[in-house]
mmCIF file as gemmi writes it, N, C-alpha and C atoms, coordinates in Angstrom:
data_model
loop_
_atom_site.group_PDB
_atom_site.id
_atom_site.type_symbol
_atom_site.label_atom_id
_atom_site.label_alt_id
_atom_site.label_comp_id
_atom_site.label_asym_id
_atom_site.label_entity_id
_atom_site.label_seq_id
_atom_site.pdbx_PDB_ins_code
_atom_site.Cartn_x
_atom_site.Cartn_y
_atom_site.Cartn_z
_atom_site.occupancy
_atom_site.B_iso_or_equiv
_atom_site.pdbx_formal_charge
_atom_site.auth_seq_id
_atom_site.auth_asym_id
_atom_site.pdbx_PDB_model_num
ATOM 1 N N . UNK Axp A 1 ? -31.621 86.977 33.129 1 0 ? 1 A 1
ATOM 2 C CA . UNK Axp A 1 ? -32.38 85.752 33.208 1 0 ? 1 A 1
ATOM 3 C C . UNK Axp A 1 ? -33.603 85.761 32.294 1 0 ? 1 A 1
ATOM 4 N N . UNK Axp A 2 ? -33.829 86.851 31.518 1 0 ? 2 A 1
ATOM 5 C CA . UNK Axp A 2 ? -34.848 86.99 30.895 1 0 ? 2 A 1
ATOM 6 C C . UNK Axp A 2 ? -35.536 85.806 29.85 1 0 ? 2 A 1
ATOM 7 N N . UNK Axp A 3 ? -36.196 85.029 29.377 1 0 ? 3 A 1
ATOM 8 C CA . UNK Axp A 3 ? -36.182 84.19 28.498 1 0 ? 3 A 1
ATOM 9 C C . UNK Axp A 3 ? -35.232 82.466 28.778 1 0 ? 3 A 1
ATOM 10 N N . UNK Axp A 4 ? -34.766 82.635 29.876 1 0 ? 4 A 1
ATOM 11 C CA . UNK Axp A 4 ? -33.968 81.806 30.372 1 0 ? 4 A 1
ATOM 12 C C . UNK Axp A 4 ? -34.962 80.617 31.203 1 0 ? 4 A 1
ATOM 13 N N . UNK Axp A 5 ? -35.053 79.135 30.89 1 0 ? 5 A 1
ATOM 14 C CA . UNK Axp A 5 ? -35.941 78.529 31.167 1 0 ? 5 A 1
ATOM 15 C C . UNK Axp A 5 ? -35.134 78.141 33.095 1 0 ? 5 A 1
ATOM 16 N N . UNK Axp A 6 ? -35.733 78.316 34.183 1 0 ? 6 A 1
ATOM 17 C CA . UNK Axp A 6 ? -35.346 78.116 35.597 1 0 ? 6 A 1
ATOM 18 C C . UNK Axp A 6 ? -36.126 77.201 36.471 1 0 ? 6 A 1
ATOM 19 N N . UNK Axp A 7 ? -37.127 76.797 36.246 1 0 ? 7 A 1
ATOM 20 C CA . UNK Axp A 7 ? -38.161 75.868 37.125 1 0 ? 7 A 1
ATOM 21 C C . UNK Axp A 7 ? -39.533 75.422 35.674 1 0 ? 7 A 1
ATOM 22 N N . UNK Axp A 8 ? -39.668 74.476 36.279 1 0 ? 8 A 1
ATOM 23 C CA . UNK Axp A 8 ? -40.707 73.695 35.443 1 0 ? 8 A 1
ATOM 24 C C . UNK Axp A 8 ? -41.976 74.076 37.016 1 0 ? 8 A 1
ATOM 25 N N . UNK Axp A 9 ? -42.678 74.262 36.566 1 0 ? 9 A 1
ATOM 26 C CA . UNK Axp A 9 ? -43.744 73.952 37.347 1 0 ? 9 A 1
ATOM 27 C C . UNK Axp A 9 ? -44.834 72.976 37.086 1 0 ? 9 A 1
ATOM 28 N N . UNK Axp A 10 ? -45.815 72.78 38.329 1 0 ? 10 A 1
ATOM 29 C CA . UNK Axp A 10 ? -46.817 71.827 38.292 1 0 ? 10 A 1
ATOM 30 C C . UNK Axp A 10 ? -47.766 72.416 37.601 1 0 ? 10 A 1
ATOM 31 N N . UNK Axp A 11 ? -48.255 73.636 37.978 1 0 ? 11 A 1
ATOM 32 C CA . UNK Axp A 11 ? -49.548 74.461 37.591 1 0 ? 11 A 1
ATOM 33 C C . UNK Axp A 11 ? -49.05 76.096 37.89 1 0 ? 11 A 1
ATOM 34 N N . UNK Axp A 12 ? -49.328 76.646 37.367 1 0 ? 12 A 1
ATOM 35 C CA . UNK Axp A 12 ? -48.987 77.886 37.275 1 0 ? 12 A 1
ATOM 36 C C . UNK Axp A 12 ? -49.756 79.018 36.832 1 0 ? 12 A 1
ATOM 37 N N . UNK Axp A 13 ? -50.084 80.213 37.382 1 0 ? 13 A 1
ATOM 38 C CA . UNK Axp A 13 ? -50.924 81.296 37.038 1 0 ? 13 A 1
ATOM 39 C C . UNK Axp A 13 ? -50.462 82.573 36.693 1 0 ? 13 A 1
ATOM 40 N N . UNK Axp A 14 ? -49.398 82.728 35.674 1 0 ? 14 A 1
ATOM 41 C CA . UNK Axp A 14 ? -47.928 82.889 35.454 1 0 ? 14 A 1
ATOM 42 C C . UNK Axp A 14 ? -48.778 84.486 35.349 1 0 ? 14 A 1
ATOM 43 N N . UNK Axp A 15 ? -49.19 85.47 35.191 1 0 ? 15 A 1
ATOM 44 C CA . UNK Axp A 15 ? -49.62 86.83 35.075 1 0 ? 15 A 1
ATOM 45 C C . UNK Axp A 15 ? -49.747 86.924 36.605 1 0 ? 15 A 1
ATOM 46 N N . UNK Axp A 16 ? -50.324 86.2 37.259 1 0 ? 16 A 1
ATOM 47 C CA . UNK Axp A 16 ? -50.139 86.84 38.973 1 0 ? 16 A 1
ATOM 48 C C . UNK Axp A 16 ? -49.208 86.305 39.538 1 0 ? 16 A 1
ATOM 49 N N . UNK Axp A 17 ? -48.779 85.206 38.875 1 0 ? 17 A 1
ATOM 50 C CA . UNK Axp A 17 ? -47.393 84.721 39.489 1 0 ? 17 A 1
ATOM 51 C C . UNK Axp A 17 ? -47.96 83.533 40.878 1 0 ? 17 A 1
ATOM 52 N N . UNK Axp A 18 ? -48.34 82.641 40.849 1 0 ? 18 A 1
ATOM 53 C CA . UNK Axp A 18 ? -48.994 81.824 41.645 1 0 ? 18 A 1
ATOM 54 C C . UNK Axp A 18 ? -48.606 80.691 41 1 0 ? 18 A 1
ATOM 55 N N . UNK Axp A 19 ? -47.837 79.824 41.878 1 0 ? 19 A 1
ATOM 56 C CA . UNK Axp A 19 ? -47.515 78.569 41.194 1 0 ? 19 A 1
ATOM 57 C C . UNK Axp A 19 ? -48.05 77.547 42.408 1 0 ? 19 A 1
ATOM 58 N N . UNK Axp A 20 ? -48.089 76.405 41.917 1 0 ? 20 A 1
ATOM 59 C CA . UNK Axp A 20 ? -49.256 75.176 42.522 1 0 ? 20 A 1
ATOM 60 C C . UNK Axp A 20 ? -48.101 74.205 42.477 1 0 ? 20 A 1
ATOM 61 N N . UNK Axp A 21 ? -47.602 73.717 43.335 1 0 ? 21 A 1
ATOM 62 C CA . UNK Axp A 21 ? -46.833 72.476 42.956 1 0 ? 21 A 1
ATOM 63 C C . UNK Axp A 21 ? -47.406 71.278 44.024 1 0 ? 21 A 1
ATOM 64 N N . UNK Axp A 22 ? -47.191 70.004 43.422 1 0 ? 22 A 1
ATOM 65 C CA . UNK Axp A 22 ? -47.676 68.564 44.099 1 0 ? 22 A 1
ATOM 66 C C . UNK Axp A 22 ? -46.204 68.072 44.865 1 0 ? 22 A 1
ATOM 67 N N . UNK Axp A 23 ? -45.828 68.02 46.281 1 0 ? 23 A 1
ATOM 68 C CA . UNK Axp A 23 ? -45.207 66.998 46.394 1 0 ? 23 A 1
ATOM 69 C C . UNK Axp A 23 ? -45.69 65.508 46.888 1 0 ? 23 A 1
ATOM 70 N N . UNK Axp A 24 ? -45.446 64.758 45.691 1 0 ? 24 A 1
ATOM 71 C CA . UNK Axp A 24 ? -46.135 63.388 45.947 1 0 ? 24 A 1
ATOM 72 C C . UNK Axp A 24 ? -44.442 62.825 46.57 1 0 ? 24 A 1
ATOM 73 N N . UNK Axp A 25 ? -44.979 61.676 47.562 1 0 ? 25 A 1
ATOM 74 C CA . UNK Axp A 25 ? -43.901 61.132 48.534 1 0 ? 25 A 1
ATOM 75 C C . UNK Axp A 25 ? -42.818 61.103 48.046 1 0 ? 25 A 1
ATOM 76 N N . UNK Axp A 26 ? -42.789 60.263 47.035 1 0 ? 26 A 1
ATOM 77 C CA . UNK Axp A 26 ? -41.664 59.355 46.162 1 0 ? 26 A 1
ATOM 78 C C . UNK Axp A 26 ? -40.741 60.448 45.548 1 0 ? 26 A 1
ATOM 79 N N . UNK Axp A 27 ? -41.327 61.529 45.489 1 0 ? 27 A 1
ATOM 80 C CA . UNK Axp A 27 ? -40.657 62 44.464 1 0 ? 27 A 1
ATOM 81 C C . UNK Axp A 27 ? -39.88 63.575 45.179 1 0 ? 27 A 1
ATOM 82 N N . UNK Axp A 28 ? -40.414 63.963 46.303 1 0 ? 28 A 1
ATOM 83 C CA . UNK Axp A 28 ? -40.423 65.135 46.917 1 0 ? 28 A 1
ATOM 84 C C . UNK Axp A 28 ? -39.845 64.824 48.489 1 0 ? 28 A 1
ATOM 85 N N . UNK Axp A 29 ? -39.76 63.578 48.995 1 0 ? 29 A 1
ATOM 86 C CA . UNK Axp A 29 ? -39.469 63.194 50.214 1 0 ? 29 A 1
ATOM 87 C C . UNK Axp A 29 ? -37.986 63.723 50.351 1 0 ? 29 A 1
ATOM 88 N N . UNK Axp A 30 ? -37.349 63.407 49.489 1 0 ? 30 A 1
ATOM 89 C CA . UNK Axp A 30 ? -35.408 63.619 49.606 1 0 ? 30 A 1
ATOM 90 C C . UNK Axp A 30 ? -34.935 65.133 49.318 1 0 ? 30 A 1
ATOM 91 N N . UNK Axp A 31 ? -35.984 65.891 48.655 1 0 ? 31 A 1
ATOM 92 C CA . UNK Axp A 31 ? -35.728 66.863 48.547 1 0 ? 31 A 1
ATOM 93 C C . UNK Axp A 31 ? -36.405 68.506 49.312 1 0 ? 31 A 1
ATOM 94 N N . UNK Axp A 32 ? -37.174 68.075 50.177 1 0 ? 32 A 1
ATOM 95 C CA . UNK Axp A 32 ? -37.447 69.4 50.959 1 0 ? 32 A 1
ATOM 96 C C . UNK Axp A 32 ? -36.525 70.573 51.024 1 0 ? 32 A 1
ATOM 97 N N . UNK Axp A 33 ? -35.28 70.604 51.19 1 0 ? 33 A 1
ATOM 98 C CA . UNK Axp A 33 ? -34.325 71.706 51.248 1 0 ? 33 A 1
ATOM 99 C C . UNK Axp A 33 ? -34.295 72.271 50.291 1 0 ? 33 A 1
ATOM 100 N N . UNK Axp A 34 ? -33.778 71.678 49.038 1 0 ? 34 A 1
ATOM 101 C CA . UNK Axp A 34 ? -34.209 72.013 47.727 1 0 ? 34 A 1
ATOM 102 C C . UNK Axp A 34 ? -35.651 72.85 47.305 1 0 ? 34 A 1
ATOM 103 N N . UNK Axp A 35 ? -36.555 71.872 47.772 1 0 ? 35 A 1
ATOM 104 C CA . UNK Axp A 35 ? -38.084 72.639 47.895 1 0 ? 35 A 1
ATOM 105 C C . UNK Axp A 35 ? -37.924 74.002 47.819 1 0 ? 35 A 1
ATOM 106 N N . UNK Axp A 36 ? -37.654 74.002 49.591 1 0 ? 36 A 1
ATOM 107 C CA . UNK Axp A 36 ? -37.603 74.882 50.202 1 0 ? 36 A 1
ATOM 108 C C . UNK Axp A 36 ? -36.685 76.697 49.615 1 0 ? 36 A 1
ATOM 109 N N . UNK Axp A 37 ? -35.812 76.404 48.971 1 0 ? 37 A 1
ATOM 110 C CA . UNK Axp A 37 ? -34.596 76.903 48.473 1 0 ? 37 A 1
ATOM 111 C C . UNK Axp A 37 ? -35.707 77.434 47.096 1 0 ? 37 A 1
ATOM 112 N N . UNK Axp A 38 ? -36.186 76.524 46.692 1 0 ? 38 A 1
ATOM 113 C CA . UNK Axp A 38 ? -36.207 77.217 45.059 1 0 ? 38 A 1
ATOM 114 C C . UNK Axp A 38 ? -37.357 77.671 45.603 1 0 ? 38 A 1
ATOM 115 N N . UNK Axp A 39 ? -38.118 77.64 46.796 1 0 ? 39 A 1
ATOM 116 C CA . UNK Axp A 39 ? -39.488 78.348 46.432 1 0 ? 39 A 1
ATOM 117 C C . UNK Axp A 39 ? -39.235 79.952 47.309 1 0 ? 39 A 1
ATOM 118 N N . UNK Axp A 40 ? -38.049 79.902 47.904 1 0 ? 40 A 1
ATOM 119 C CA . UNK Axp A 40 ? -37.144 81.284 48.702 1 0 ? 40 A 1
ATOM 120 C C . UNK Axp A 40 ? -37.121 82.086 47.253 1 0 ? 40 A 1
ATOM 121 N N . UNK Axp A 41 ? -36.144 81.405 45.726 1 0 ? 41 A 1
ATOM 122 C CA . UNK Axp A 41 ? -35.502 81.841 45.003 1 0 ? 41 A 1
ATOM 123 C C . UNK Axp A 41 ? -37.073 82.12 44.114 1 0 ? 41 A 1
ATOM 124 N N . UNK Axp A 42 ? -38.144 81.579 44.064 1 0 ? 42 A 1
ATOM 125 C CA . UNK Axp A 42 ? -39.155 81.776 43.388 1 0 ? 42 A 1
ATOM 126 C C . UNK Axp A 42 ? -40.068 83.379 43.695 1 0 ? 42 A 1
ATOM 127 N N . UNK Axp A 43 ? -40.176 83.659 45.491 1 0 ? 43 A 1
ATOM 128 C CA . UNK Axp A 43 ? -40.237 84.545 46.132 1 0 ? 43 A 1
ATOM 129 C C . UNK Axp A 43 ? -39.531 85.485 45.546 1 0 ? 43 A 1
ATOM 130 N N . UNK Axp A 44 ? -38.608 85.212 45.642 1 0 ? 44 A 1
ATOM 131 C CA . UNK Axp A 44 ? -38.068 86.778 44.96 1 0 ? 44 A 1
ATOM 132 C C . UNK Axp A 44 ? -37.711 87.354 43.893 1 0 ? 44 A 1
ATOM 133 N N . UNK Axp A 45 ? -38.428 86.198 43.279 1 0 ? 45 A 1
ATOM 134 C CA . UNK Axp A 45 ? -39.198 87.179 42.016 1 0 ? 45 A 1
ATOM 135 C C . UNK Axp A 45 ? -40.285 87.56 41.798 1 0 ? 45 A 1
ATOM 136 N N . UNK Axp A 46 ? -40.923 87.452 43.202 1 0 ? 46 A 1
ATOM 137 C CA . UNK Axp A 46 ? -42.117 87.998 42.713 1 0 ? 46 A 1
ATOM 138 C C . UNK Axp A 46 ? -43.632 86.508 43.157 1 0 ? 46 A 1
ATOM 139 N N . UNK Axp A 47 ? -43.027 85.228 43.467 1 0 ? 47 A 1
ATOM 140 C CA . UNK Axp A 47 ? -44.209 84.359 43.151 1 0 ? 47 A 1
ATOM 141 C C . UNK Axp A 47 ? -44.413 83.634 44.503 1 0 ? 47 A 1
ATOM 142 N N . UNK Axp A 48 ? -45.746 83.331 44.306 1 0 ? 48 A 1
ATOM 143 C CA . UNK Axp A 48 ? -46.399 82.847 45.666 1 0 ? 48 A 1
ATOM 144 C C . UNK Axp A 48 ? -46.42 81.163 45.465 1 0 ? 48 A 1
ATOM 145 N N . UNK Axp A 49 ? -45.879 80.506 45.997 1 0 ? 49 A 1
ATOM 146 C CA . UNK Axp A 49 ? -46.09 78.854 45.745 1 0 ? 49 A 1
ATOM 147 C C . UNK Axp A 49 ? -47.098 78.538 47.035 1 0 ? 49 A 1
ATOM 148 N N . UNK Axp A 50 ? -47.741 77.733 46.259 1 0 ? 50 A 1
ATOM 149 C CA . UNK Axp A 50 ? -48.551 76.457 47.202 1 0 ? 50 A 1
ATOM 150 C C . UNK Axp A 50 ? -48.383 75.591 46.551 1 0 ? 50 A 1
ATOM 151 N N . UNK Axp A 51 ? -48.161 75.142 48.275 1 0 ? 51 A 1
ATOM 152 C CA . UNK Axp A 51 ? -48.014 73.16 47.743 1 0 ? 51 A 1
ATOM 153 C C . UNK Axp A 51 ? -48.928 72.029 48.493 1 0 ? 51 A 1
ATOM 154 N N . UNK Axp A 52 ? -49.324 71.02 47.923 1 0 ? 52 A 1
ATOM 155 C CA . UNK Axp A 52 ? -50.013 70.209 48.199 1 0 ? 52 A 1
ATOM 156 C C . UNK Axp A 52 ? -49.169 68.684 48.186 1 0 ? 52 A 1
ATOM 157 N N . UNK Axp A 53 ? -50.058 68.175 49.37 1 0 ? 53 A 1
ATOM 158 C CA . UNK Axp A 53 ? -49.25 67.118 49.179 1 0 ? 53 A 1
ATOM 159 C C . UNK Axp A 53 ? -50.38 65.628 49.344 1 0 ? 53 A 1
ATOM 160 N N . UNK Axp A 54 ? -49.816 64.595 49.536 1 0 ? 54 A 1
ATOM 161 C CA . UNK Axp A 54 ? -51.118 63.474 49.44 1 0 ? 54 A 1
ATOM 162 C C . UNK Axp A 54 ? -52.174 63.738 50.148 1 0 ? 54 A 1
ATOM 163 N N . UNK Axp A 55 ? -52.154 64.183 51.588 1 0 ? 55 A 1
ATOM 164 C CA . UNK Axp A 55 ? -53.338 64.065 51.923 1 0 ? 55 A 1
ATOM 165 C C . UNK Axp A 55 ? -54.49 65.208 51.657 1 0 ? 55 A 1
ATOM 166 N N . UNK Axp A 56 ? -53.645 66.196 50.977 1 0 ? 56 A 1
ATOM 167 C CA . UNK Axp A 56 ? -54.716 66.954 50.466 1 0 ? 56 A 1
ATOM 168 C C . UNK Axp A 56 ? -55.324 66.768 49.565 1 0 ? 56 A 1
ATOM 169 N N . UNK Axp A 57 ? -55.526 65.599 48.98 1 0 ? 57 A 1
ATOM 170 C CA . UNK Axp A 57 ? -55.642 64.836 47.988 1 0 ? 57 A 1
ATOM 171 C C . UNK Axp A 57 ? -57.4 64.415 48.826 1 0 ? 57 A 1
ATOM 172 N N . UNK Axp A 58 ? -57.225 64.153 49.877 1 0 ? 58 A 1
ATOM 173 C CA . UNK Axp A 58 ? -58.587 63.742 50.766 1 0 ? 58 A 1
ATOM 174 C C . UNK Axp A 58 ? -58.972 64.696 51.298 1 0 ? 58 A 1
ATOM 175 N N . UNK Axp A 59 ? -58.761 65.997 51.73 1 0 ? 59 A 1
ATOM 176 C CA . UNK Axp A 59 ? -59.178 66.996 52.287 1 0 ? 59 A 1
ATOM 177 C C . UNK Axp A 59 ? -58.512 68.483 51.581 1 0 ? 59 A 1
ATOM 178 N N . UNK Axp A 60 ? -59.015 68.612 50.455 1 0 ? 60 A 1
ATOM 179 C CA . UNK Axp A 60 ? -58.282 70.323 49.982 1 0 ? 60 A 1
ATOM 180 C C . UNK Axp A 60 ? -58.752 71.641 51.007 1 0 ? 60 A 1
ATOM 181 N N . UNK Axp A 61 ? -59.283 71.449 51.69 1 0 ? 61 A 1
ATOM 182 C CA . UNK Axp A 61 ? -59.238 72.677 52.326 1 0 ? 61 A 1
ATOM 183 C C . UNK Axp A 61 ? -57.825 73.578 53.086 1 0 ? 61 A 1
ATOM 184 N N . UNK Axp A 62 ? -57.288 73.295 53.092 1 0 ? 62 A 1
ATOM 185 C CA . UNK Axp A 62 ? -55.497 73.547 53.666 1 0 ? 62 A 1
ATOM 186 C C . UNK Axp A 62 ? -55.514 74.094 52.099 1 0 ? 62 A 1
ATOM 187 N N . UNK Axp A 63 ? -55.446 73.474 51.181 1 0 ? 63 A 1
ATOM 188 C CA . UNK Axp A 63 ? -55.077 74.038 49.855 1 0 ? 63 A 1
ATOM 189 C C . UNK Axp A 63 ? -55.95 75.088 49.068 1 0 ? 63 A 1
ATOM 190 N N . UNK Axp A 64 ? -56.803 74.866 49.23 1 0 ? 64 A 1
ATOM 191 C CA . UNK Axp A 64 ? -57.905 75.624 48.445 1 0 ? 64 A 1
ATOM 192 C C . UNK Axp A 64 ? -57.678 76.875 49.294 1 0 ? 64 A 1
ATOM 193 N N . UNK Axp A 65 ? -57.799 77.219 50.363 1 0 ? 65 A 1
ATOM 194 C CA . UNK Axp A 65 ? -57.434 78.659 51.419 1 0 ? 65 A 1
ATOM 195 C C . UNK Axp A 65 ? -56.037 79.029 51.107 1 0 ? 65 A 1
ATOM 196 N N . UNK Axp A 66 ? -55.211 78.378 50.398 1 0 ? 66 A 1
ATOM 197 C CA . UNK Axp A 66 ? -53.564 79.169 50.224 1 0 ? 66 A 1
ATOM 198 C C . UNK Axp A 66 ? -53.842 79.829 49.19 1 0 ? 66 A 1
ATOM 199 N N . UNK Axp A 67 ? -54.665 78.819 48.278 1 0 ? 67 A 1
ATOM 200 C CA . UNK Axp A 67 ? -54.831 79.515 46.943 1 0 ? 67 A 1
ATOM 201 C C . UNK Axp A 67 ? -55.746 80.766 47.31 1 0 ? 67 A 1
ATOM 202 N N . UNK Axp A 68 ? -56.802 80.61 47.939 1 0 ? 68 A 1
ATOM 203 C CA . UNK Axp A 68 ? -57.559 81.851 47.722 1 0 ? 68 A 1
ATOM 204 C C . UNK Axp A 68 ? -57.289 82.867 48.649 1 0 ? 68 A 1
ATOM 205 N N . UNK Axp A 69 ? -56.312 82.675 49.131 1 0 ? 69 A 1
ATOM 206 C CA . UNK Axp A 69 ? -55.15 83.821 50.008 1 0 ? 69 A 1
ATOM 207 C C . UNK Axp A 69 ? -54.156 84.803 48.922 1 0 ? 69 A 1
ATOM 208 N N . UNK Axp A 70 ? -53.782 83.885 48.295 1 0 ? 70 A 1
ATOM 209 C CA . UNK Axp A 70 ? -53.026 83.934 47.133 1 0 ? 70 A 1
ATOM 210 C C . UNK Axp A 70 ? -53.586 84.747 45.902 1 0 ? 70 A 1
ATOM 211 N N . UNK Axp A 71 ? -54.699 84.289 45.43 1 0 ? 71 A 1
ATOM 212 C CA . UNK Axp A 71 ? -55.578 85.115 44.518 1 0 ? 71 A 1
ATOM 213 C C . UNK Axp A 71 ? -55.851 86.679 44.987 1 0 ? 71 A 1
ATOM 214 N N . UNK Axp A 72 ? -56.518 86.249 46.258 1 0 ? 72 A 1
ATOM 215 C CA . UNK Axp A 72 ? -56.829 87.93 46.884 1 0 ? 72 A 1
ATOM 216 C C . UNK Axp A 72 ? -55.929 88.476 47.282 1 0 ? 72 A 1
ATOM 217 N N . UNK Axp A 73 ? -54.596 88.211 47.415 1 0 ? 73 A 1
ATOM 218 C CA . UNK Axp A 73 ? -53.384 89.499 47.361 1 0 ? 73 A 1
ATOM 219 C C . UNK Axp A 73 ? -53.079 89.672 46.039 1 0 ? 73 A 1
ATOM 220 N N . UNK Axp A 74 ? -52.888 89.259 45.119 1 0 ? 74 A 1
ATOM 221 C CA . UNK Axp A 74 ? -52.677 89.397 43.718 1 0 ? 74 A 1
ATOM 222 C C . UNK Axp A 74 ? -54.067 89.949 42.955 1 0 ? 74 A 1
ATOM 223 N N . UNK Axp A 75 ? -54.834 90.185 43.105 1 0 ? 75 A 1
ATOM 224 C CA . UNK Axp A 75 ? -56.433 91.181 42.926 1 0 ? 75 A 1
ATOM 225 C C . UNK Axp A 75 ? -56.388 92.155 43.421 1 0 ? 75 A 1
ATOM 226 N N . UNK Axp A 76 ? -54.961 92.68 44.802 1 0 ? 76 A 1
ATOM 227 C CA . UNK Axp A 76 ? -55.432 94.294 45.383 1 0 ? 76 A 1
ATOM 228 C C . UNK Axp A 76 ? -55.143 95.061 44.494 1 0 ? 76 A 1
């Protein structure tokens, strides 16, 4: 799989392996399983996803704590 393009991401912190993805309604509503599936298949390679969704859009704290969960295991 080396060089082999497999997921587009939203935001990505590709040396610690931390990816950020948005599910906005419209676009993420029909597909949760899927979600769910590629971020299993993302795991095991190695990467931590957080996801955000509209209303963290009004309150990031839910998000901002995954990320900095995320950062400080990838810093030990």
């Amino acid at each position: 799989m080396d060089g082999q393009l497999l997921y587009v991401l939203d935001m990505a912190w590709v040396k610690r392996r931390i990816a950020l993805e948005y599910d906005g309604y419209a676009t993420h509503e029909s597909r949760l399983d899927y979600d769910a599936e590629r971020d299993k298949r993302m795991a095991m390679r190695g990467w931590i996803t957080v996801r955000a969704r509209a209303e963290d859009l009004k309150d990031p704290t839910r998000v901002l704590n995954e990320l900095r969960t995320a950062f400080d295991q990838r810093s030990r």
